[in-house]
C-alpha positions in Angstrom: 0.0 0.0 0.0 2.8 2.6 0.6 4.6 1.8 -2.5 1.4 2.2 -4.2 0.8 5.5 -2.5 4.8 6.4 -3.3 4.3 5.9 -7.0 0.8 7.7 -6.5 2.9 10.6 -5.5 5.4 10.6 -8.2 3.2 10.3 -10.7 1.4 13.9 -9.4 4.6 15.5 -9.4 5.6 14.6 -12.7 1.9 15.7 -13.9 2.7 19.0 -11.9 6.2 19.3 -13.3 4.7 18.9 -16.6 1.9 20.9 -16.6 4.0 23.9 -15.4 6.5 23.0 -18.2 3.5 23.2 -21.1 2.2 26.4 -19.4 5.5 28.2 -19.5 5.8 27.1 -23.0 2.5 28.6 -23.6 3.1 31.7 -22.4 6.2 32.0 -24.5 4.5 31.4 -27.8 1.6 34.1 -27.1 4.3 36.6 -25.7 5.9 35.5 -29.3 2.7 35.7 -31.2 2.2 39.4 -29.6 5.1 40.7 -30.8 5.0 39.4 -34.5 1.0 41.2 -34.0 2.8 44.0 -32.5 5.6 44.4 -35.4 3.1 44.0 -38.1 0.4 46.1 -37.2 2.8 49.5 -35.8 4.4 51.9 -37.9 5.9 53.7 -35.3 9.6 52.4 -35.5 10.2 54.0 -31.7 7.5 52.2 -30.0 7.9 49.0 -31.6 11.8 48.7 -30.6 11.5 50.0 -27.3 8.5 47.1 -26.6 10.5 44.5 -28.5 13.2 44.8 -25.6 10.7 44.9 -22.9 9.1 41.6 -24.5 12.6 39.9 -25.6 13.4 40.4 -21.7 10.7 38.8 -20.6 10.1 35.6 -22.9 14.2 34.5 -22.2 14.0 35.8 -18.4 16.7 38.3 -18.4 17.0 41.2 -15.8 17.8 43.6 -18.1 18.2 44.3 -22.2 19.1 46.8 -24.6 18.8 47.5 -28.5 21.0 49.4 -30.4 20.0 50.2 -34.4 22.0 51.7 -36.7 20.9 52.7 -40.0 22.0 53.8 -43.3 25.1 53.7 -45.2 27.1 55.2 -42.4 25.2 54.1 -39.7 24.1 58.0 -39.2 20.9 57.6 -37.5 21.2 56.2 -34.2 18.4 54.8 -32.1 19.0 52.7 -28.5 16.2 51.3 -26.6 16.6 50.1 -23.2 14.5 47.7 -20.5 15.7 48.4 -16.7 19.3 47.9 -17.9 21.6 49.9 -15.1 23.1 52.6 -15.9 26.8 51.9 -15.2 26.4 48.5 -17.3 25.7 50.4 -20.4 29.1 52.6 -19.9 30.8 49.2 -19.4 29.6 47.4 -22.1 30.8 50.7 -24.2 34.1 50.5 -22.7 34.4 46.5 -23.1 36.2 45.9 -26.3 34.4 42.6 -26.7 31.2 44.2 -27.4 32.6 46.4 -30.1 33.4 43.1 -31.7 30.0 42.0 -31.0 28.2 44.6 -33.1 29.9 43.3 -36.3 29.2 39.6 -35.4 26.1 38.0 -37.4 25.6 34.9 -35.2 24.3 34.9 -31.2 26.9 35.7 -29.0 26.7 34.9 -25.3 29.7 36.6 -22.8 30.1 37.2 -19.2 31.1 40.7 -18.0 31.2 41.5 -13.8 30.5 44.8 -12.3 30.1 45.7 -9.0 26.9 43.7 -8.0 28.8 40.5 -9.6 29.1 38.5 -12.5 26.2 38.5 -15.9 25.5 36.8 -18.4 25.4 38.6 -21.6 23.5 37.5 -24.6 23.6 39.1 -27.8 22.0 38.6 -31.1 21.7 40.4 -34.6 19.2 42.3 -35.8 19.1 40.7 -39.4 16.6 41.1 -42.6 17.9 39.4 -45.5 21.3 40.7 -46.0 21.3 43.5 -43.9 22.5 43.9 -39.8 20.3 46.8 -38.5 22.0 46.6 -34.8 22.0 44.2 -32.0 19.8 43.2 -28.9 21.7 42.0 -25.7 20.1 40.8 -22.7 21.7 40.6 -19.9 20.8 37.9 -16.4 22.7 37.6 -13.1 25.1 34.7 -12.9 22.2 32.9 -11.1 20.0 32.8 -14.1 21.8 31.4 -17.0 20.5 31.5 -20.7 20.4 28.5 -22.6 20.1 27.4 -26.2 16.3 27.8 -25.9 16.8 31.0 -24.7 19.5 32.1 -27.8 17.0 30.4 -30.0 14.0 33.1 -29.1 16.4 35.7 -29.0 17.6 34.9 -32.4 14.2 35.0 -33.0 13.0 38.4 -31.8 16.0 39.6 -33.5 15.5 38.6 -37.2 11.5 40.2 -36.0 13.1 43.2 -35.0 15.3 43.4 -38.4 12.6 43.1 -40.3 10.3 45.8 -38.9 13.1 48.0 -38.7 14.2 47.0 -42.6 10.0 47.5 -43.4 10.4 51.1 -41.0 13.7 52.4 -43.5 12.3 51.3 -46.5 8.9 53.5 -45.5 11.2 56.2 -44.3 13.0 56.7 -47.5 9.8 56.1 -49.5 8.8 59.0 -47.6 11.7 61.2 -48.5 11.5 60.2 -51.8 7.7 61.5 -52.1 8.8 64.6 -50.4 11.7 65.4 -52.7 10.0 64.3 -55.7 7.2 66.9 -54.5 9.7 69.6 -54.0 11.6 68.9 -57.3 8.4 69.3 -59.2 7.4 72.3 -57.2 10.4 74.0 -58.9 10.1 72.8 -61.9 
């Protein structure tokens, strides 16, 4: 009778275990499924990027994350988007020669850095459409919480989203200025 009430038991936990595992699953592919609803139905480039890092940070369970875009030829516009990153990790990062290196990588990169409040985990990942790098996202966890290939696998993810709204948000952009200089060209003709 106790070994049938032992087996009993672990039986439930491994229901429990697994019921919490499909749930957290779930949650990941609607946080996913928001964001590709998010991406396609905003134009405002701003807004999406900044939620993109606020959603990337919360479907790999990172503390912190940042996006940095640059666009055009020479990477003249500028735009950074941040999600409760500290302040005093973003000067290190810029300092931290390894991240310089990071920004021309095109594959996931995952590094350590350690600061005053101890040792993170650093993952960083492309912002990609077709050909084109757009920037980087990097999340960032405490050495307690450490990202795994599921976790580089979303982020990959979110970034080749991200590449892509920002690509459709440039090509709109110089559309744009194309209308507007057309306009002006006829104007003074």
């Amino acid at each position: 009778v106790l070994m049938s009430f032992a087996n009993q038991v672990a039986l439930a936990m491994q229901n429990a275990r697994l019921y919490a595992e499909t749930l957290e699953a779930f949650k990941r592919e609607q946080r996913l499924n928001e964001m590709t609803r998010m991406i396609s139905s905003e134009l405002d480039l701003s807004q999406v990027l900044s939620r993109i890092v606020r959603l990337a940070v919360e479907l790999v369970g990172a503390s912190s994350g940042f996006l940095d875009v640059r666009l055009g030829e020479e990477s003249k516009r500028e735009f950074s988007y941040v999600a409760s990153y500290p302040e005093e990790m973003g000067d290190l990062i810029k300092k931290d020669a390894r991240f310089r290196r990071l920004f021309r990588k095109r594959s996931p990169t995952m590094t350590m850095i350690e600061d005053a409040s101890g040792r993170k985990e650093i993952l960083c990942v492309p912002l990609i459409a077709g050909n084109q790098k757009f920037g980087i996202l990097c999340l960032m966890a405490s050495i307690d919480v450490s990202f795994v290939v599921r976790e580089m696998k979303l982020a990959e993810s979110v970034g080749w989203q991200a590449g892509i709204a920002i690509q459709n948000a440039d090509r709109l952009w110089s559309a744009r200025r194309r209308a507007i200089e057309s306009d002006l060209l006829r104007q003074s003709a």
